[in-house]
Backbone as CSV, one residue per row, in Angstrom:
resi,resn,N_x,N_y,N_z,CA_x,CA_y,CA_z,C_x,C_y,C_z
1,UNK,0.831,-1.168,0.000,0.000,0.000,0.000,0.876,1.231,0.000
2,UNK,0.254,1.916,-0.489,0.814,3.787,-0.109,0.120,4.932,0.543
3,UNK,1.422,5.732,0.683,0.615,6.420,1.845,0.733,7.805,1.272
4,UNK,0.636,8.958,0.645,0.921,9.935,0.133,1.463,10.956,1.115
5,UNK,1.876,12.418,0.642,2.558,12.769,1.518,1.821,13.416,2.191
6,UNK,1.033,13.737,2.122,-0.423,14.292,3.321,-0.855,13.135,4.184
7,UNK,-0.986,12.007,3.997,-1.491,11.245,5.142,-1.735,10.258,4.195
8,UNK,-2.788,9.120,4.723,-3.660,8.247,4.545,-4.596,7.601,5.593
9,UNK,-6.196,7.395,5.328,-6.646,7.152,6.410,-7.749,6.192,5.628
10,UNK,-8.275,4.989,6.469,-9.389,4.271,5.975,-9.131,2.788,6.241
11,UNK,-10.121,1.706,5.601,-9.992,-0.167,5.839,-9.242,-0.161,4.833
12,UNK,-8.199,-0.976,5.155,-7.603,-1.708,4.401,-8.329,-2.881,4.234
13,UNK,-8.517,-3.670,4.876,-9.543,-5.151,4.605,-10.259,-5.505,6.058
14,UNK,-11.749,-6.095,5.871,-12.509,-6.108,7.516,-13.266,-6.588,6.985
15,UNK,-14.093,-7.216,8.032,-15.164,-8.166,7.418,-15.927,-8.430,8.783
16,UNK,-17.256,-8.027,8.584,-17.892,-8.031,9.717,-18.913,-6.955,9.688
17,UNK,-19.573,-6.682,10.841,-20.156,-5.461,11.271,-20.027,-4.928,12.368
18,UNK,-20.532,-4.051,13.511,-21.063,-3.241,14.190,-21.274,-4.499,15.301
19,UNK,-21.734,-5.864,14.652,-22.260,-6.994,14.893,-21.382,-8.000,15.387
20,UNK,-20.213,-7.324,14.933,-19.110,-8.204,15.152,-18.100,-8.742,14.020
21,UNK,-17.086,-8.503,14.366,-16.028,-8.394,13.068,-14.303,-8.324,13.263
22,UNK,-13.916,-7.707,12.481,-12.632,-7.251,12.847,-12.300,-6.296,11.736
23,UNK,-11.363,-5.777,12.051,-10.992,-4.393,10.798,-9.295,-4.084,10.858
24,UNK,-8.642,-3.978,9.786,-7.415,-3.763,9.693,-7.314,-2.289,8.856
25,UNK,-6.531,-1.645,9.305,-7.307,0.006,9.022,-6.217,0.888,9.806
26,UNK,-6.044,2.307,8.489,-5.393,3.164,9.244,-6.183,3.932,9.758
27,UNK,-5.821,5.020,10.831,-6.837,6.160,11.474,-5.578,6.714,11.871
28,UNK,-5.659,8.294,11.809,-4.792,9.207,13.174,-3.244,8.613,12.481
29,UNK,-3.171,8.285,11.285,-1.563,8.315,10.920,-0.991,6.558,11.784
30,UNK,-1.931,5.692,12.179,-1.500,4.890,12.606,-2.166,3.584,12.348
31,UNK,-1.250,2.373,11.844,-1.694,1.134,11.731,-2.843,0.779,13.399
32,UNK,-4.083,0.371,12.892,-4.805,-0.283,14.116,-5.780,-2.052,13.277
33,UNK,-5.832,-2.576,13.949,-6.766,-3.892,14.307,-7.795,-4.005,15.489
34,UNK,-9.249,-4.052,15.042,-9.662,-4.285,16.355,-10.624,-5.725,16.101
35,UNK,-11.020,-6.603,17.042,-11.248,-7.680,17.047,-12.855,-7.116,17.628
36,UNK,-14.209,-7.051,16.967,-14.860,-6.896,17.647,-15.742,-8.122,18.239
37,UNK,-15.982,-8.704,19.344,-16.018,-9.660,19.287,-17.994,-9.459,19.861
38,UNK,-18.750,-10.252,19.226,-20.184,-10.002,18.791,-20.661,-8.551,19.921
39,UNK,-20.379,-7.699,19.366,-20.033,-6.408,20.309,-20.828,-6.284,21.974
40,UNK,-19.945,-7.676,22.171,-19.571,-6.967,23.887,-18.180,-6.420,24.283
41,UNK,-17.138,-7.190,23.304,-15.691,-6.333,23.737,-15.231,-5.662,22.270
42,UNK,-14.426,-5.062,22.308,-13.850,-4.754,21.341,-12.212,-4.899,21.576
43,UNK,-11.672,-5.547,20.936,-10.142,-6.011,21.753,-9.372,-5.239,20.208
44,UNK,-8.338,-4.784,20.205,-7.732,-3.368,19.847,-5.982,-3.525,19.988
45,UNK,-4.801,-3.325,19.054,-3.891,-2.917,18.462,-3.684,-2.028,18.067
46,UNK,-2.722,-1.135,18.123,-2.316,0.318,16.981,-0.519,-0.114,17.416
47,UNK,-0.094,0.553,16.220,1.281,0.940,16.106,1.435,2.121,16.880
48,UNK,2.889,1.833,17.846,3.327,2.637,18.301,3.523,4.380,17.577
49,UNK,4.151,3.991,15.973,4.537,4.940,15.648,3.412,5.201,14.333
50,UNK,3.576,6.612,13.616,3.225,7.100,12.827,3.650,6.057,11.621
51,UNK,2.756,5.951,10.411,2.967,5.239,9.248,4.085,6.194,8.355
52,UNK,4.905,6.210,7.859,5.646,7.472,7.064,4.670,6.952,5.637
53,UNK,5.396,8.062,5.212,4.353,8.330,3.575,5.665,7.270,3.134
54,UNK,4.885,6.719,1.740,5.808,6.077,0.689,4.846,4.604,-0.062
55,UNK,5.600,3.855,-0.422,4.709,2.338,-0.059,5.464,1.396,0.912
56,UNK,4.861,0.745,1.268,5.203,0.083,2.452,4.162,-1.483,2.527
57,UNK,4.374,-2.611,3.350,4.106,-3.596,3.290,3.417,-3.766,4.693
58,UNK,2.112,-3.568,4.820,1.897,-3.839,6.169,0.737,-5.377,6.526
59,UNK,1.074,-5.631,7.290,0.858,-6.831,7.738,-0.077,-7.017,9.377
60,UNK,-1.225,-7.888,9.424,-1.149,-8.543,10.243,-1.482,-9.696,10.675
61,UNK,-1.206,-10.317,11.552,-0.448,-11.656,12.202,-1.207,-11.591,13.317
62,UNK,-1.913,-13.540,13.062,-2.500,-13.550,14.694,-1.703,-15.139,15.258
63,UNK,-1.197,-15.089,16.321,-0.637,-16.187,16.554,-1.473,-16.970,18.065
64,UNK,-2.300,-17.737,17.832,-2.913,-18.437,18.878,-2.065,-18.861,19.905
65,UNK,-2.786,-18.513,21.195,-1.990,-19.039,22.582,-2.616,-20.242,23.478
66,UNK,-3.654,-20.594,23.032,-4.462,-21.284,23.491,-5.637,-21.978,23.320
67,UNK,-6.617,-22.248,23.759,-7.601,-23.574,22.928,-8.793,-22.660,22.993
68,UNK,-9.653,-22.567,22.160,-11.062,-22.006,22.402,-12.011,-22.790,23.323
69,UNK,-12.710,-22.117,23.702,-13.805,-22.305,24.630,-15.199,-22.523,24.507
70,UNK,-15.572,-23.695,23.286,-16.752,-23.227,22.766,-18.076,-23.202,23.463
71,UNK,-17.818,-23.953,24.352,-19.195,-23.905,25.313,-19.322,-22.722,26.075
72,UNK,-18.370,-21.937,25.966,-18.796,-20.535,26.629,-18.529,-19.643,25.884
73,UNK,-18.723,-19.696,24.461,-18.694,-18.802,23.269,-17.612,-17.968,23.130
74,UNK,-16.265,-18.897,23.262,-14.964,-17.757,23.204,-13.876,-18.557,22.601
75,UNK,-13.848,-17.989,21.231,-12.456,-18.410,20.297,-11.229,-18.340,21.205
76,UNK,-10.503,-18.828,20.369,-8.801,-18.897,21.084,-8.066,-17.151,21.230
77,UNK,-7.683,-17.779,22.824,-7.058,-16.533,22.786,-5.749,-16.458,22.001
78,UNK,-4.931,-15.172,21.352,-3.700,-15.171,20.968,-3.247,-13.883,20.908
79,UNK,-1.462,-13.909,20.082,-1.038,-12.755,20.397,-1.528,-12.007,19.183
80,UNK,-1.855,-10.519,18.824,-2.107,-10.075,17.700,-0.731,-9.064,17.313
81,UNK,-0.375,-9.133,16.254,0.578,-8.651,15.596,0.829,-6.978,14.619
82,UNK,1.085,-6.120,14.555,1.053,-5.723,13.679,2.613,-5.557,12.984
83,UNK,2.878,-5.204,11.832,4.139,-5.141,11.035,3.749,-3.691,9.714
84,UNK,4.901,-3.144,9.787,5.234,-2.129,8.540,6.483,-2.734,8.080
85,UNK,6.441,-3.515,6.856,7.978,-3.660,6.685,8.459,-4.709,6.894
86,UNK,7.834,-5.474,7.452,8.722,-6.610,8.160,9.034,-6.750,9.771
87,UNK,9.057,-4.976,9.807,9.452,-4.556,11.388,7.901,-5.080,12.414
88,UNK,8.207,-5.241,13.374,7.273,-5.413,14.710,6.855,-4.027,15.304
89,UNK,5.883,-3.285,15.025,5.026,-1.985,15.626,3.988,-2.157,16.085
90,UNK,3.543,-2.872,16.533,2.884,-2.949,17.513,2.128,-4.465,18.255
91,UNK,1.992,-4.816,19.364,1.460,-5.972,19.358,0.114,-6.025,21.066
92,UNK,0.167,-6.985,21.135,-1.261,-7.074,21.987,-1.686,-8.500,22.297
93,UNK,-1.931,-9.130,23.789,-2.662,-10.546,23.818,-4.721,-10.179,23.571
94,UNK,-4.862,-10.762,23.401,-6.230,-10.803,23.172,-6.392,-11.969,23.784
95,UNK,-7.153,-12.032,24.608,-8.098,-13.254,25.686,-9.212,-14.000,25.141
96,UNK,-9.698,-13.843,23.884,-10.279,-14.590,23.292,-10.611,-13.740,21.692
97,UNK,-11.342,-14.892,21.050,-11.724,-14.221,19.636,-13.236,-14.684,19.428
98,UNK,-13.594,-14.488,18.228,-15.266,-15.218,17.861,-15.048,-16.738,17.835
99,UNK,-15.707,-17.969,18.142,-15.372,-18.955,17.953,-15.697,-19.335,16.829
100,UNK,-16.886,-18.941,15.863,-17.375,-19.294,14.665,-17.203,-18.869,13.507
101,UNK,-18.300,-17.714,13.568,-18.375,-16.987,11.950,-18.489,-16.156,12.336
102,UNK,-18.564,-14.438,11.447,-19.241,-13.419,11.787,-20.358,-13.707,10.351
103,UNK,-21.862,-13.017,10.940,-22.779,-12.476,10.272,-23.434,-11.872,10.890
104,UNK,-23.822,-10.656,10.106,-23.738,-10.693,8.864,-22.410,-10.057,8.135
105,UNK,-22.114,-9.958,7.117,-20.978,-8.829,6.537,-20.221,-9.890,6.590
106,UNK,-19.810,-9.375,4.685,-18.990,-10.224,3.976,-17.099,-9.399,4.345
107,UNK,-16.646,-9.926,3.966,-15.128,-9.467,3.495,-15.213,-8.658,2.882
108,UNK,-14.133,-6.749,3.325,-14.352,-5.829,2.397,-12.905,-5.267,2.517
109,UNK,-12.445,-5.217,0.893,-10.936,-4.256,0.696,-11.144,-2.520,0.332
110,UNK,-10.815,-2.243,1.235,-10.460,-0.539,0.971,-11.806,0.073,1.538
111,UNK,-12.705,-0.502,1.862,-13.895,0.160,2.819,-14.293,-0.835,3.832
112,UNK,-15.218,-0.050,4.807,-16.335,-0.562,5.265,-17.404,-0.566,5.574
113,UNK,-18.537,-1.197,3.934,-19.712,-0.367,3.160,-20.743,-0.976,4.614
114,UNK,-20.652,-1.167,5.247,-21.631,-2.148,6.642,-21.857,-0.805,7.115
115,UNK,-22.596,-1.531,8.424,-22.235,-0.504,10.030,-20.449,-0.881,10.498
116,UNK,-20.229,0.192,10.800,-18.558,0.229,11.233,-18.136,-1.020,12.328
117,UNK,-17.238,-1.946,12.206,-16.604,-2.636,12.563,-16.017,-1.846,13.936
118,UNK,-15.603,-1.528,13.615,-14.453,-0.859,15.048,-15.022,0.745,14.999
119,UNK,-13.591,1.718,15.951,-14.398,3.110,15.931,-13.728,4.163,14.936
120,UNK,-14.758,4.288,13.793,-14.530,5.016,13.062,-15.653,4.603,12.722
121,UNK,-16.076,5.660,11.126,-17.663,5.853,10.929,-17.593,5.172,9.359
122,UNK,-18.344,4.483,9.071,-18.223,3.412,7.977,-18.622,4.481,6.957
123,UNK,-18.313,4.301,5.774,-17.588,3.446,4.944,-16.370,3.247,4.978
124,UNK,-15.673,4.649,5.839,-14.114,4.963,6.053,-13.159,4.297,4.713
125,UNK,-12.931,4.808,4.152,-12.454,4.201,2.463,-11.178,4.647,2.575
126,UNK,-10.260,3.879,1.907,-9.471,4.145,2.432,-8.834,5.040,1.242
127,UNK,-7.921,6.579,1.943,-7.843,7.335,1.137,-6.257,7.546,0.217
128,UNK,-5.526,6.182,0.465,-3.750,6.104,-0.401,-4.301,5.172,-1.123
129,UNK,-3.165,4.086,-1.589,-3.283,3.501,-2.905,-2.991,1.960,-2.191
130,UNK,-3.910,1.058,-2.421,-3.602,-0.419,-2.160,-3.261,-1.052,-3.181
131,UNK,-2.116,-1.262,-3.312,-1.591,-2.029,-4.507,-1.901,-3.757,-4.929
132,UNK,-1.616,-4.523,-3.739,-2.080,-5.352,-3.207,-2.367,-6.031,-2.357
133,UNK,-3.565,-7.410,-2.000,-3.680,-7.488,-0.808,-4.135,-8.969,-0.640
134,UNK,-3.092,-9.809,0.243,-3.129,-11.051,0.278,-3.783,-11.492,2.105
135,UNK,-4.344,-12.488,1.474,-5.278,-13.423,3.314,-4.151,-14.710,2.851
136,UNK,-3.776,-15.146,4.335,-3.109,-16.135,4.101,-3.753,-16.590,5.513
137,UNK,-4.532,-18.167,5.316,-4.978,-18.744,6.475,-4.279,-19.890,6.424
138,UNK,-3.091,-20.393,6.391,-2.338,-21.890,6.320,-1.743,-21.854,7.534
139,UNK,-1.599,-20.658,8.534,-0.870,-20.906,9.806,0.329,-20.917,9.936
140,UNK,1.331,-20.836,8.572,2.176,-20.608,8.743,3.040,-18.995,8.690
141,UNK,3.955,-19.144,9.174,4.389,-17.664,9.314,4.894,-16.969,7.985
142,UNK,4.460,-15.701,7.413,4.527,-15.587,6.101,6.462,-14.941,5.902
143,UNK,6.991,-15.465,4.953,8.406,-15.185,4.828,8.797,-14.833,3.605
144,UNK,8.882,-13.326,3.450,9.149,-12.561,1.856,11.073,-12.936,1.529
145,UNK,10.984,-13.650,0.756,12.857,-13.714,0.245,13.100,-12.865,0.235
146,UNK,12.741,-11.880,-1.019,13.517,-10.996,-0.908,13.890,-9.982,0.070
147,UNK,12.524,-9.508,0.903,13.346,-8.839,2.152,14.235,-9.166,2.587
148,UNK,14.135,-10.835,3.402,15.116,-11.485,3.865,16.117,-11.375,3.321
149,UNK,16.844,-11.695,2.394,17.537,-11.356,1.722,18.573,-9.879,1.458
150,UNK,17.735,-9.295,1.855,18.155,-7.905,1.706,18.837,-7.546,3.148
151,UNK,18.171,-8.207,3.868,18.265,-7.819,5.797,19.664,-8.814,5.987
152,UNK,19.811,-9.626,5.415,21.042,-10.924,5.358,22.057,-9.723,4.850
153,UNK,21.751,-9.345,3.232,22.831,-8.616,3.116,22.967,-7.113,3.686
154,UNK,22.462,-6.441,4.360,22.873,-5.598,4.836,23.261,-5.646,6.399
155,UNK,23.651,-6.750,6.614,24.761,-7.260,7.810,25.782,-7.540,7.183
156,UNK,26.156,-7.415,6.387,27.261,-8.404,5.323,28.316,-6.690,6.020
């Protein structure tokens, strides 16, 4: 994605509602995630720091800590992640998640045409450039060569 040199603000990708969801989304110059969970909690991430303008690779990562609870309606708790870059900016445990599905509200890139997921006021669109945008549910940890690569050689 990019960020122009005035800012950028809006969903990057969320899926859910008001009803319950989650949203990956800039606001206030800063990467946030919030987990809404069938809105009694809203469990919440932001990056420490400001996004700089440019393009950039941002990411997030949920890594389970534990077993869900389904008889008392509570997904697995885990750690939530965020990344610019590759780098680690911000992170967070979350004590549980949805155990099932959300409905209603489908999967949405660059808005969120629903009732708002988290706090900001829907459609919130997002206002830089998403170049592209990958879901990876295999559980494994995602590993770009060439960064790597680049981070190898600039220890060299």
């Amino acid at each position: 994605m990019e960020i122009p040199a005035d800012g950028a603000e809006g969903v990057l990708l969320c899926q859910g509602t008001n009803a319950g969801g989650w949203s990956f989304y800039v606001k206030d110059g800063h990467l946030h995630y919030a987990h809404n969970y069938v809105r009694r909690a809203l469990h919440h991430v932001a990056s420490a720091e400001r996004l700089p303008e440019g393009r950039h690779a941002l990411r997030f990562e949920f890594e389970p800590t534990g077993k869900p609870d389904i008889a008392h309606g509570k997904g697995a708790p885990g750690r939530a992640q965020l990344y610019v870059d590759d780098r680690l900016v911000g992170e967070t445990e979350m004590p549980y998640t949805t155990p099932v599905a959300f409905n209603p509200g489908g999967m949405c890139c660059g808005a969120n045409p629903e009732s708002a997921v988290a706090a900001y006021r829907a459609p919130f669109r997002y206002t830089g450039t998403l170049h592209s945008v990958t879901v990876d549910m295999s559980g494994d940890l995602i590993v770009d060569a060439p960064s790597e690569m680049r981070r190898h050689m600039a220890r060299q």
